[in-house]
KETORGU-555455 format. One line per field, with one value per atom (N, C-alpha, C, O): residue number from 1; residue in three letters; atom name; x, y, z. Coordinates in steps of 0.001 Angstrom, whole numbers, plus 500000, padded with zeros to 6 digits. Atoms other than C-alpha are relative to their C-alpha. Last residue first. Example, Ala and Ser with C-alpha at 12.3 -4.5 7.8 and 13.67 -1.06 7.14 Angstrom:
! KETORGU-555455
i: 2,2,2,2,1,1,1,1
aa: SER,SER,SER,SER,ALA,ALA,ALA,ALA
at: N,CA,C,O,N,CA,C,O
east: 499180,513670,499230,499739,500890,512300,500900,501936
north: 498810,498940,501090,502198,498810,495500,501200,501181
up: 499940,507140,500730,500899,500000,507800,500000,500665
This chain:
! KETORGU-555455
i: 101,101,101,101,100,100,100,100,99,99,99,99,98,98,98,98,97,97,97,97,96,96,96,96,95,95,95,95,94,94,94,94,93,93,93,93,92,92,92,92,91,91,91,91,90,90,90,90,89,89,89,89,88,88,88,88,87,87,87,87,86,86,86,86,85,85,85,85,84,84,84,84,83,83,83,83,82,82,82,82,81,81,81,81,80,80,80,80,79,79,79,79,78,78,78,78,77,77,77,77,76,76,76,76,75,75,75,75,74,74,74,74,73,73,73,73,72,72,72,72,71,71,71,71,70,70,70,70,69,69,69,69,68,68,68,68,67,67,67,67,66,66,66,66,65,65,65,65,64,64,64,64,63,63,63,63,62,62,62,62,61,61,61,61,60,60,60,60,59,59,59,59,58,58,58,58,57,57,57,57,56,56,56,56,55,55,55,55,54,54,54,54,53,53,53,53,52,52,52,52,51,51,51,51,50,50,50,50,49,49,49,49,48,48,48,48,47,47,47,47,46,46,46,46,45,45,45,45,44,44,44,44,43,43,43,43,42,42,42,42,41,41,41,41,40,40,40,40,39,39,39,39,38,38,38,38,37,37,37,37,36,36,36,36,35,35,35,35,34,34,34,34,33,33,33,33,32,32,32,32,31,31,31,31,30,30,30,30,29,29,29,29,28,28,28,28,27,27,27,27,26,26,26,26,25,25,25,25,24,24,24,24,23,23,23,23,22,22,22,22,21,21,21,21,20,20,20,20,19,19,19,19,18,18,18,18,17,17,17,17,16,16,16,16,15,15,15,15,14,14,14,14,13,13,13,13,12,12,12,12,11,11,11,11,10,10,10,10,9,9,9,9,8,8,8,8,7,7,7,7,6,6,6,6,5,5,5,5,4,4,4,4,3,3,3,3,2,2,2,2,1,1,1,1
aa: UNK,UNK,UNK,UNK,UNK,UNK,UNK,UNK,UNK,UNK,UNK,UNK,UNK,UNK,UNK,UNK,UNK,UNK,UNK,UNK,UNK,UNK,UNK,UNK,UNK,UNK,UNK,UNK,UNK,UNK,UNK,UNK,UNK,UNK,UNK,UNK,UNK,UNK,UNK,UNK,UNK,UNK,UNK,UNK,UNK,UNK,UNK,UNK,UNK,UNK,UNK,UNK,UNK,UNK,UNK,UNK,UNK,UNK,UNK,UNK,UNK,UNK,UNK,UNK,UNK,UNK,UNK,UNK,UNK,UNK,UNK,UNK,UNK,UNK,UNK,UNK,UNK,UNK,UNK,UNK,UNK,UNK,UNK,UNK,UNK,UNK,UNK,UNK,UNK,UNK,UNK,UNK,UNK,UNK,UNK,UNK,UNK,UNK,UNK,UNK,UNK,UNK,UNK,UNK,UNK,UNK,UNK,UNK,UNK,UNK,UNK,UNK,UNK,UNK,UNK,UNK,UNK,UNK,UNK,UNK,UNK,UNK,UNK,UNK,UNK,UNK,UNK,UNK,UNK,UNK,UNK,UNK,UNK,UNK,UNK,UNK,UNK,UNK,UNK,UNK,UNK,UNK,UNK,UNK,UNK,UNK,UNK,UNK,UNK,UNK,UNK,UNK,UNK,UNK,UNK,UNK,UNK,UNK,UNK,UNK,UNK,UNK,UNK,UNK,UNK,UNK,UNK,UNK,UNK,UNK,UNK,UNK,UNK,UNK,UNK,UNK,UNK,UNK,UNK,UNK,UNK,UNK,UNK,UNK,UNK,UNK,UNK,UNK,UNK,UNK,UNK,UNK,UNK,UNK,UNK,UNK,UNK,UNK,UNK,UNK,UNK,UNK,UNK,UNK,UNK,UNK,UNK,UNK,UNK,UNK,UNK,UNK,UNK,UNK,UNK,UNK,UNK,UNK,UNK,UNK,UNK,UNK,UNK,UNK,UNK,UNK,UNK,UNK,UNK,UNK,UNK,UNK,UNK,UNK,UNK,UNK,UNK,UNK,UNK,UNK,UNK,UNK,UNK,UNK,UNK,UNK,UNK,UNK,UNK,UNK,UNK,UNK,UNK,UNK,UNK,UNK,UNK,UNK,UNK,UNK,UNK,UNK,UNK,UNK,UNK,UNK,UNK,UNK,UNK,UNK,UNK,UNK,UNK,UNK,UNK,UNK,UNK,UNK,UNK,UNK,UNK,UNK,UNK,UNK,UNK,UNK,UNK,UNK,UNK,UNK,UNK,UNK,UNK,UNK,UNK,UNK,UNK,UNK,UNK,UNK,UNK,UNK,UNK,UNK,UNK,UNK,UNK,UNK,UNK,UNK,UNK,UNK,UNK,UNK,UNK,UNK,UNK,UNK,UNK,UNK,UNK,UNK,UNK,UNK,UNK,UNK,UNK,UNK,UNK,UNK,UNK,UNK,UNK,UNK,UNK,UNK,UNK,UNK,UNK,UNK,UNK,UNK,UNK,UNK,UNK,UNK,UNK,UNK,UNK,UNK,UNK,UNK,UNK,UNK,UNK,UNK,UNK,UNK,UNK,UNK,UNK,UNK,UNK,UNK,UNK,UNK,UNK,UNK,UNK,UNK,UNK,UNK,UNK,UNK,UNK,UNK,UNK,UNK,UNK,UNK,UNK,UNK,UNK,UNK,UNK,UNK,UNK,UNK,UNK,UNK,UNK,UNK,UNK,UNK,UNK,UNK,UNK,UNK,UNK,UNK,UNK,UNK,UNK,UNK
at: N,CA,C,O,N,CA,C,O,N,CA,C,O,N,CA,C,O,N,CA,C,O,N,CA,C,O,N,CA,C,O,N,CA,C,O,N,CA,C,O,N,CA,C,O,N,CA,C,O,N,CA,C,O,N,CA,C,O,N,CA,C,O,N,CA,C,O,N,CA,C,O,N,CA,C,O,N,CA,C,O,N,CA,C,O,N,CA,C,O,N,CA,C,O,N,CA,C,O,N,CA,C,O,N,CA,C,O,N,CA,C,O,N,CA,C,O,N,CA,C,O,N,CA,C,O,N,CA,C,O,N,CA,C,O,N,CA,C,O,N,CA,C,O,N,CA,C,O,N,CA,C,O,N,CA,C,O,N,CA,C,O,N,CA,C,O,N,CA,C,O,N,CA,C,O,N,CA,C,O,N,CA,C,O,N,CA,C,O,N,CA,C,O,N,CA,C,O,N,CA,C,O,N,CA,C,O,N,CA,C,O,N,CA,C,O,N,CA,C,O,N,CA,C,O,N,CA,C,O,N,CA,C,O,N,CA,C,O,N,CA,C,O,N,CA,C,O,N,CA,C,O,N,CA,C,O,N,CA,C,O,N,CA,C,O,N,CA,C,O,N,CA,C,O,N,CA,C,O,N,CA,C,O,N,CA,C,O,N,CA,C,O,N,CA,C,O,N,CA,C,O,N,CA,C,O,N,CA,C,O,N,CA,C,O,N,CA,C,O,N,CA,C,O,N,CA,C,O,N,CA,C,O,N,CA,C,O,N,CA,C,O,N,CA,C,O,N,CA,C,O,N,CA,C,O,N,CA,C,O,N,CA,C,O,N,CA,C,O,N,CA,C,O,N,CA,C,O,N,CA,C,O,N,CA,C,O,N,CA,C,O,N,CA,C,O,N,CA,C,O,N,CA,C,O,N,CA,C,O,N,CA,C,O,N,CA,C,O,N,CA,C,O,N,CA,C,O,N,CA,C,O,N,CA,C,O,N,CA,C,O,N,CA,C,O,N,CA,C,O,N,CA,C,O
east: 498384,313412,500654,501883,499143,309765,501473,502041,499705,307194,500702,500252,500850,307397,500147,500961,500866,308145,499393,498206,500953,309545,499177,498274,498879,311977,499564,500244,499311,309298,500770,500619,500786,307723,500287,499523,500989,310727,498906,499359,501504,311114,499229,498000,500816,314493,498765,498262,499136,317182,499016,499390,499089,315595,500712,501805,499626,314905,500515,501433,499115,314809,500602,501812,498652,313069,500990,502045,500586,309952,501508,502348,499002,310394,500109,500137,498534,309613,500385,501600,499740,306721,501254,502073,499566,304817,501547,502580,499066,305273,500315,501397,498609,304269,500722,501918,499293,301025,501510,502354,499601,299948,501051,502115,499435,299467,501057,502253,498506,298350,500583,501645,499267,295873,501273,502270,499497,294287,501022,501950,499238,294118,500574,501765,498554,292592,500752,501700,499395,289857,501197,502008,499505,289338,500831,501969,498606,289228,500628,501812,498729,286865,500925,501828,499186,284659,500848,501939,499107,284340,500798,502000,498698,283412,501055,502263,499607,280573,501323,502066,499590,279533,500433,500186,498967,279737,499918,501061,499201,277466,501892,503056,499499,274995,501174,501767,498577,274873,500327,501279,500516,271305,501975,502854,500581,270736,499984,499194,501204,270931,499548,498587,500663,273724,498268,497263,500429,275539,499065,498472,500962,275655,499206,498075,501478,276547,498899,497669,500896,279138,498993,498034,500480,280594,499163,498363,501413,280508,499955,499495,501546,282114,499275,498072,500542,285097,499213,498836,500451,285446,499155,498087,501297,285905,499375,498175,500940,288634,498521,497587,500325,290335,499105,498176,500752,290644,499178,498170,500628,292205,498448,497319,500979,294499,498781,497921,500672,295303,499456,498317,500980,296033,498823,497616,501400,297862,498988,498036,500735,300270,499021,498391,500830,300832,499224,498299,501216,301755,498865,497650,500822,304463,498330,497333,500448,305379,499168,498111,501227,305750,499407,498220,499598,307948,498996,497970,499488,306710,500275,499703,499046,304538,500827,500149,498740,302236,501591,502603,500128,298881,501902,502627,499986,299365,500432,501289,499006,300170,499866,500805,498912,297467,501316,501959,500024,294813,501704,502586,499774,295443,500363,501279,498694,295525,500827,502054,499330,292413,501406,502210,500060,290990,500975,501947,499074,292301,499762,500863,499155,290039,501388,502228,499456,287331,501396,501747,500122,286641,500985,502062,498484,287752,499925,500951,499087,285100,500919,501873,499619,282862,500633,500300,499446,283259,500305,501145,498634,282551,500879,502059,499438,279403,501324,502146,499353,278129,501340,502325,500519,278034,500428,501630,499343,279836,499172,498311,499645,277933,500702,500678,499930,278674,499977,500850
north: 500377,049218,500739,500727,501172,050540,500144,501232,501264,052174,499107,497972,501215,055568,498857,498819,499476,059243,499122,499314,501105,058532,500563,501394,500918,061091,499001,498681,498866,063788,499011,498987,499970,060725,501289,501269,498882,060579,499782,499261,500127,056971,501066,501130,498753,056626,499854,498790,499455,054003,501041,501302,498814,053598,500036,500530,498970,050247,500941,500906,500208,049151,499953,499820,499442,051678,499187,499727,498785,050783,500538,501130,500371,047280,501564,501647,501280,048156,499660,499468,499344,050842,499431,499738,499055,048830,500539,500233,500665,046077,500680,500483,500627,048570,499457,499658,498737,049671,499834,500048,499788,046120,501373,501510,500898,045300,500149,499901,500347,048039,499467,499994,499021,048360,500340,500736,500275,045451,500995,500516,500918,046762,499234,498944,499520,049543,499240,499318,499791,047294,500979,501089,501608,045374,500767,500509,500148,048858,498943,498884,499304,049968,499601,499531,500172,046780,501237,500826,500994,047563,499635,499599,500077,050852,499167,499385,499264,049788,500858,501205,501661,047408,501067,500233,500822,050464,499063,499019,499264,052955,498802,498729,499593,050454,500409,499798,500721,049226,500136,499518,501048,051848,499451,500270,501123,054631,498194,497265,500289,057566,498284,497549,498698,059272,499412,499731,499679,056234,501015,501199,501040,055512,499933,499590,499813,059009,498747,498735,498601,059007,500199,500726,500925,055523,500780,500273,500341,057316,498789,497697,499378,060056,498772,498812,499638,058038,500838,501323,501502,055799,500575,500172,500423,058780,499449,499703,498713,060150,499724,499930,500244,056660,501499,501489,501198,056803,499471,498765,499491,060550,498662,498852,498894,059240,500372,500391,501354,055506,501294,501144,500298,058650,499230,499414,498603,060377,499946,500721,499917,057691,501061,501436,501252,056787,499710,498952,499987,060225,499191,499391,498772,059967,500279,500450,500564,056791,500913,500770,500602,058597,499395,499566,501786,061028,499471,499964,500931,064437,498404,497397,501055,065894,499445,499027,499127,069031,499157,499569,498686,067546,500864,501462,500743,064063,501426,501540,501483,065687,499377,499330,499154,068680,499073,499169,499733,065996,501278,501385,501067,063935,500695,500304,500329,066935,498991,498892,498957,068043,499813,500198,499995,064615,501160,500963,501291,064520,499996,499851,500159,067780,499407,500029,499035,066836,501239,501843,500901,063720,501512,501582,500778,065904,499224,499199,499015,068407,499362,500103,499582,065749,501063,501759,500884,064053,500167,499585,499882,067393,498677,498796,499020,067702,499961,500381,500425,064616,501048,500835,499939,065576,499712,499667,498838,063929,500397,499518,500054,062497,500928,502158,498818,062482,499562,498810
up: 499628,937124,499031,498970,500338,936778,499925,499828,498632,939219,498739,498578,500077,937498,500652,501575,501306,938149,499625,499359,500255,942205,498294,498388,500656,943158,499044,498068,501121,944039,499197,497976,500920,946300,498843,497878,500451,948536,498640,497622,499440,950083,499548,499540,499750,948399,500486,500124,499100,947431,501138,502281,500344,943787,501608,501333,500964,944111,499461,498640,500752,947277,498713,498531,499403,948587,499550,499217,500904,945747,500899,500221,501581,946841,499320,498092,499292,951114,498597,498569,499790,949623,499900,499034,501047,947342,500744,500148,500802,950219,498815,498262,499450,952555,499571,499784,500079,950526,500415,499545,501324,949719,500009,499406,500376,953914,498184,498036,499918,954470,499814,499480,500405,952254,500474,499871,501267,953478,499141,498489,499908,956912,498710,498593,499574,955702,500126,499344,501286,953883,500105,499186,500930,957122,498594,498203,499222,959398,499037,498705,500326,956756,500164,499330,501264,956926,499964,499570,499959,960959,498257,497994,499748,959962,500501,500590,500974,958221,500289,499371,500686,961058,498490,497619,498939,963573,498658,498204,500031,961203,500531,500137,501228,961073,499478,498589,500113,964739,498251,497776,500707,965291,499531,499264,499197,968047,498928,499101,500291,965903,500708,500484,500156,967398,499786,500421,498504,968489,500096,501159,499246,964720,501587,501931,500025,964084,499878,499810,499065,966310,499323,499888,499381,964504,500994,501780,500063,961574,500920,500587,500021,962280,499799,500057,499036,963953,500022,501089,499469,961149,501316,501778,500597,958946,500821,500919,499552,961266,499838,500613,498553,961141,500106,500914,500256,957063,501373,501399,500656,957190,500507,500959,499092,959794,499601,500482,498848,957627,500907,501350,500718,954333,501276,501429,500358,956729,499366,499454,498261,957651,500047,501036,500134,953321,501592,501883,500497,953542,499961,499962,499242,955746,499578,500280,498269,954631,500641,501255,499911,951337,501027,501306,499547,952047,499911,500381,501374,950050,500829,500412,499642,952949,498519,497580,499598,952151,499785,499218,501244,950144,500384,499588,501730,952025,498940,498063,500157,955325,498566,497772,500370,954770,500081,499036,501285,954099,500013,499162,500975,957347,498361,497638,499768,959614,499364,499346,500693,958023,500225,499375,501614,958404,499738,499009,500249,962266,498771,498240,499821,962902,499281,498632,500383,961686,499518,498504,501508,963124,498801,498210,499643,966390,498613,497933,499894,965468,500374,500610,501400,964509,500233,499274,501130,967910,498405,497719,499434,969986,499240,498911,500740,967842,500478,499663,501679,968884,499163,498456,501208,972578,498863,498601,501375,975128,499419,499403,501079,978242,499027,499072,500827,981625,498528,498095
């Protein structure tokens, strides 16, 4: 059985909007900073449907560098995050005006 495309960009779809209202709604940053990596996986999963779509490993090797430059991001984001709690105490982003001591 196959899927159709369209049933992948309606889940791509989906998971972005669920990503953007989390960032746009959420104050905790964790929270946000997990909505940004949803937003970033939705992408991945249009464009690996419209690689399969058009028959060519484009789409796929362009979301392999995402996963890399997500992965990078995590990495920086966490440690923002992990000195940024110890700091003020807090994870809320309302609380947060600048990043110094």
């Amino acid at each position: 059985m196959i899927v159709p495309i369209g049933w992948y960009l309606i889940l791509a779809a989906a998971l972005f909007s669920i990503g953007l209202v989390g960032v746009l709604v959420r104050r905790n940053i964790i929270i946000m900073f997990m909505c940004i990596e949803l937003m970033l996986n939705s992408v991945n999963l249009t464009l690996v449907a419209f690689s399969r779509m058009h028959g060519n490993l484009d789409g796929q090797v362009l979301s392999f560098f995402v996963i890399v430059v997500a992965a990078a991001e995590v990495t920086v984001g966490l440690a923002l995050i992990v000195n940024l709690f110890k700091l003020r105490g807090t994870t809320d982003a309302d609380s947060v005006d600048a990043l110094r001591a």
